[in-house]
FIKOLZA-1660 file (N, C-alpha, C; in steps of 0.1 Angstrom, whole numbers, plus 5000, padded with zeros to 4 digits):
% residues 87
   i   px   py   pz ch aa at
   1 3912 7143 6946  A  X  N
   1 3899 7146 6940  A  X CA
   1 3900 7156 6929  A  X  C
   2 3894 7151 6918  A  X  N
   2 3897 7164 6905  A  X CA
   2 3882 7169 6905  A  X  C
   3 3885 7183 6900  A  X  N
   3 3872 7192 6900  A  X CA
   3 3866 7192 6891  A  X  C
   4 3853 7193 6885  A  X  N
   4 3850 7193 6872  A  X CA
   4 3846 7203 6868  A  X  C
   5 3850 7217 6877  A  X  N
   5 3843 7231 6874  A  X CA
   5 3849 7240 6868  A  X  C
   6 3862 7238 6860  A  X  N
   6 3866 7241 6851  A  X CA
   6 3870 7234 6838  A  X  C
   7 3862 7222 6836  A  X  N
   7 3866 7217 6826  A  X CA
   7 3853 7208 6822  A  X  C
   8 3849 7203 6809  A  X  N
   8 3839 7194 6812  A  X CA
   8 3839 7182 6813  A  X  C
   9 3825 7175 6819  A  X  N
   9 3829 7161 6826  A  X CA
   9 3830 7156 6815  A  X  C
  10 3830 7139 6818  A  X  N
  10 3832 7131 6809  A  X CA
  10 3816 7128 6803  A  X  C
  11 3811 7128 6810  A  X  N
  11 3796 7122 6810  A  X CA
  11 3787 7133 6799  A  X  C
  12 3794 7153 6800  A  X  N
  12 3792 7156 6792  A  X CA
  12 3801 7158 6776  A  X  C
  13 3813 7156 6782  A  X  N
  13 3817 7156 6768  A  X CA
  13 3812 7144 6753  A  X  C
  14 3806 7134 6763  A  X  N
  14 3804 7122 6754  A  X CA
  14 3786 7128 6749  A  X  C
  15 3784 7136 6753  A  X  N
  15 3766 7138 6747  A  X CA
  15 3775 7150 6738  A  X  C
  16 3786 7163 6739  A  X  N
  16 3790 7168 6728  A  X CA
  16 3794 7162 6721  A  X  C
  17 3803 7152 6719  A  X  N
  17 3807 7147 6708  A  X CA
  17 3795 7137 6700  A  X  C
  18 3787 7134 6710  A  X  N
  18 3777 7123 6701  A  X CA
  18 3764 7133 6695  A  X  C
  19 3761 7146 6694  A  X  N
  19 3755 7156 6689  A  X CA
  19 3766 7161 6681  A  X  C
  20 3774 7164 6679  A  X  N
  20 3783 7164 6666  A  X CA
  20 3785 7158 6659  A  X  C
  21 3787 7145 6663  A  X  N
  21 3787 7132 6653  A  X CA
  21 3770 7136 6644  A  X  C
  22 3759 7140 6653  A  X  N
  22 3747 7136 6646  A  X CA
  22 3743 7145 6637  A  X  C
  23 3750 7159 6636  A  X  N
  23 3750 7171 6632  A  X CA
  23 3758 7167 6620  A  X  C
  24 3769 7164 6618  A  X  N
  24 3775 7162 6607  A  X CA
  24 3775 7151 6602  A  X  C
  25 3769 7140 6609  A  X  N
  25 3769 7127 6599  A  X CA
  25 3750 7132 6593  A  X  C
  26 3744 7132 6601  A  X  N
  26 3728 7133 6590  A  X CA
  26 3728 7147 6590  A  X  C
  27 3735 7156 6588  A  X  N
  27 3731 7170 6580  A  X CA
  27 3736 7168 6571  A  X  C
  28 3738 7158 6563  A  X  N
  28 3737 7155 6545  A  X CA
  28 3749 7166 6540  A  X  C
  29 3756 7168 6549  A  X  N
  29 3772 7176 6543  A  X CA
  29 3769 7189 6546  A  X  C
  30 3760 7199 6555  A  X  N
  30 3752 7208 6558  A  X CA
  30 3767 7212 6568  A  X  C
  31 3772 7207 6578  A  X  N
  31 3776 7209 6586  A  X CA
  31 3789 7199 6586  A  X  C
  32 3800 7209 6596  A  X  N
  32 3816 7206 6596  A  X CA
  32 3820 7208 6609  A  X  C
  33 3829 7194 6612  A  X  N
  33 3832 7197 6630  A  X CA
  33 3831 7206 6635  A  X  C
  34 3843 7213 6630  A  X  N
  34 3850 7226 6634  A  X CA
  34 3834 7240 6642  A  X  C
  35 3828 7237 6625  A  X  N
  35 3818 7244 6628  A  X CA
  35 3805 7240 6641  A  X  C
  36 3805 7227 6644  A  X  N
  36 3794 7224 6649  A  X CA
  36 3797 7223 6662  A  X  C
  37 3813 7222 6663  A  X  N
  37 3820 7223 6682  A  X CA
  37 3821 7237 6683  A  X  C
  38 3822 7249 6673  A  X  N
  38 3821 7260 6677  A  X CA
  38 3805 7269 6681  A  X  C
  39 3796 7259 6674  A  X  N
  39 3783 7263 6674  A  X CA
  39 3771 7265 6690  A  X  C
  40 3769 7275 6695  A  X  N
  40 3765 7278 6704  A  X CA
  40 3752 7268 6707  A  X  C
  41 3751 7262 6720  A  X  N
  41 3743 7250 6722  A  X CA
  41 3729 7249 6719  A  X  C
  42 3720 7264 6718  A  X  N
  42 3708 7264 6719  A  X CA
  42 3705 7262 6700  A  X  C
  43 3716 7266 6694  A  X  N
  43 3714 7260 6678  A  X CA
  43 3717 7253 6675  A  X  C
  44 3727 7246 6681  A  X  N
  44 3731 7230 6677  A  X CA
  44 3720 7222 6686  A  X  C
  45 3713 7224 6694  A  X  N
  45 3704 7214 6702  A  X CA
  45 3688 7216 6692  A  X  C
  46 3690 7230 6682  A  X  N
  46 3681 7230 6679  A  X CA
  46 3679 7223 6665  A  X  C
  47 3690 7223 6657  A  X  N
  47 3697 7217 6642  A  X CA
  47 3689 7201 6647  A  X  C
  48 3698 7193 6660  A  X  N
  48 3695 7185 6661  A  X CA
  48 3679 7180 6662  A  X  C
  49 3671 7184 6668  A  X  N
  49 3663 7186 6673  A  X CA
  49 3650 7184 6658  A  X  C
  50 3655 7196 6649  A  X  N
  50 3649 7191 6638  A  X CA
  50 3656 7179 6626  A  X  C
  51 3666 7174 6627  A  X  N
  51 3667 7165 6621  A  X CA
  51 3660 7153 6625  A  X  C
  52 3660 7150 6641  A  X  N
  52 3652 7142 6645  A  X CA
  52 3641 7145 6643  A  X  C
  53 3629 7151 6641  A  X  N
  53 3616 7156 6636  A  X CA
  53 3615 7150 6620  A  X  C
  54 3626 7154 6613  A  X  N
  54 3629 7148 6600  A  X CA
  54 3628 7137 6596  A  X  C
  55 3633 7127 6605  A  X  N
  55 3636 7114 6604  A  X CA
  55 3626 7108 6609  A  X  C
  56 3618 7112 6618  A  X  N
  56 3603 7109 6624  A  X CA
  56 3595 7108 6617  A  X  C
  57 3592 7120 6605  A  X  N
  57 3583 7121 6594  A  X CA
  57 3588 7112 6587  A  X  C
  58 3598 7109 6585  A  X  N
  58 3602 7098 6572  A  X CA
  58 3600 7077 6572  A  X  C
  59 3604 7083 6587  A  X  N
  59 3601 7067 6595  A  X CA
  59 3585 7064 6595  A  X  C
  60 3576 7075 6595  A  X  N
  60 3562 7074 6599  A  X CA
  60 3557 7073 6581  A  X  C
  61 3559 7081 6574  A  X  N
  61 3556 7074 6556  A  X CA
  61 3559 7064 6553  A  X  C
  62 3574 7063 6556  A  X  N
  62 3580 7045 6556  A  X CA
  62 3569 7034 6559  A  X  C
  63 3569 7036 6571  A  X  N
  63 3556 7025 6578  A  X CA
  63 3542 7026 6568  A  X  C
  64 3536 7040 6567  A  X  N
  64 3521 7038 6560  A  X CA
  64 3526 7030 6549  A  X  C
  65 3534 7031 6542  A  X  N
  65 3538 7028 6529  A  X CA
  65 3538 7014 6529  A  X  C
  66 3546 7009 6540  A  X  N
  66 3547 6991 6539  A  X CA
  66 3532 6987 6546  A  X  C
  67 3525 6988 6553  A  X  N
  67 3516 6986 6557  A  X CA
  67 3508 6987 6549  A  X  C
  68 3502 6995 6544  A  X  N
  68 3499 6993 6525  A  X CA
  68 3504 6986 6518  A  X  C
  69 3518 6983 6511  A  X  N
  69 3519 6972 6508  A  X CA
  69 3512 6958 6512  A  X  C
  70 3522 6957 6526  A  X  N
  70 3517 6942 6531  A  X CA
  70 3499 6939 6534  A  X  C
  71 3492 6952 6530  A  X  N
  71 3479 6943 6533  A  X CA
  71 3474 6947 6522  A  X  C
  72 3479 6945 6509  A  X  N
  72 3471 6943 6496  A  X CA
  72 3482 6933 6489  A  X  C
  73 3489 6932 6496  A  X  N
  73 3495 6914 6493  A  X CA
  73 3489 6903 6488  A  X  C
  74 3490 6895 6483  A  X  N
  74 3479 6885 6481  A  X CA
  74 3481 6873 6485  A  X  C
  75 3473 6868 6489  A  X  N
  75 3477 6855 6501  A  X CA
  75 3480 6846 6497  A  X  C
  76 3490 6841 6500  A  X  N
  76 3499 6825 6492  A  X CA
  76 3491 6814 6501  A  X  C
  77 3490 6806 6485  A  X  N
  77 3482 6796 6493  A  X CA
  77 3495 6784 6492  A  X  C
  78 3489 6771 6497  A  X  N
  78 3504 6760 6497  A  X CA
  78 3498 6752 6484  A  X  C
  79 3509 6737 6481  A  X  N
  79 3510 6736 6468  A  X CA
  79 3498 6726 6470  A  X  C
  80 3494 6719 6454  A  X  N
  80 3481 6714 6459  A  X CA
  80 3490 6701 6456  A  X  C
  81 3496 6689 6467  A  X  N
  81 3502 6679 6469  A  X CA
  81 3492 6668 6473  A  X  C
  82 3487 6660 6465  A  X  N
  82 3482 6644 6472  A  X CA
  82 3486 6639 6484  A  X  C
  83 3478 6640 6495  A  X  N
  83 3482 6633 6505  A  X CA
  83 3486 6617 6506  A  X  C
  84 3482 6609 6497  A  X  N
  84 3483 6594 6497  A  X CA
  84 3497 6596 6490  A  X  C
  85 3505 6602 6482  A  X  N
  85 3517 6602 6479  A  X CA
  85 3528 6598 6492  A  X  C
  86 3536 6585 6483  A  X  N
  86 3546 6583 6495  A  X CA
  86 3559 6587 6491  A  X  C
  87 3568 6586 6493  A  X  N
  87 3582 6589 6490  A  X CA
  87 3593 6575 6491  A  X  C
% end
C-alpha cells in the first residue's frame, strides 16, 4: 500500500497541472511555468478564477452581439418556381 501523505496524489496533481496549463496558456503570456508551479495556491486559484470571470464577460457580449445580429436578419424567402414546370 503506498501513502499519499507525503507526496501528492494523482487525482491532485492532474487539477495542478491543468490550472497551470490554464494560467499560462490564457494569461496572454502574463505567466511562466516555472512561475505559476511556484505560485502559492490561494493566487494561482485566484489568477484563475478571474480569467474565468473574463471569459464569461466575453462569452456573454459574444451572444448579445449574435442575437442582435440574427434577429435583424432578413428573412429569406424561396425562389418564385412554377409549380406546373416538369423536368
Amino acid at each position: 500500500m503506498g501513502s499519499s501523505f507525503f507526496g501528492l496524489t494523482s487525482e491532485y496533481k492532474l487539477q495542478l497541472y491543468q490550472e497551470i496549463h490554464d494560467l499560462v496558456y490564457y494569461g496572454n503570456g502574463g505567466f511562466i511555468y516555472s512561475e505559476v508551479y511556484n505560485m502559492p495556491i490561494h493566487i494561482r486559484r485566484f489568477h484563475t478564477q478571474k480569467i474565468s470571470e473574463l471569459h464569461d464577460e466575453q462569452n456573454k457580449e459574444h451572444e448579445k452581439i449574435m442575437n442582435k445580429y440574427n434577429n435583424h436578419k432578413a428573412p429569406t424567402k424561396s425562389p418564385n418556381i412554377p409549380k406546373n414546370l416538369s423536368f
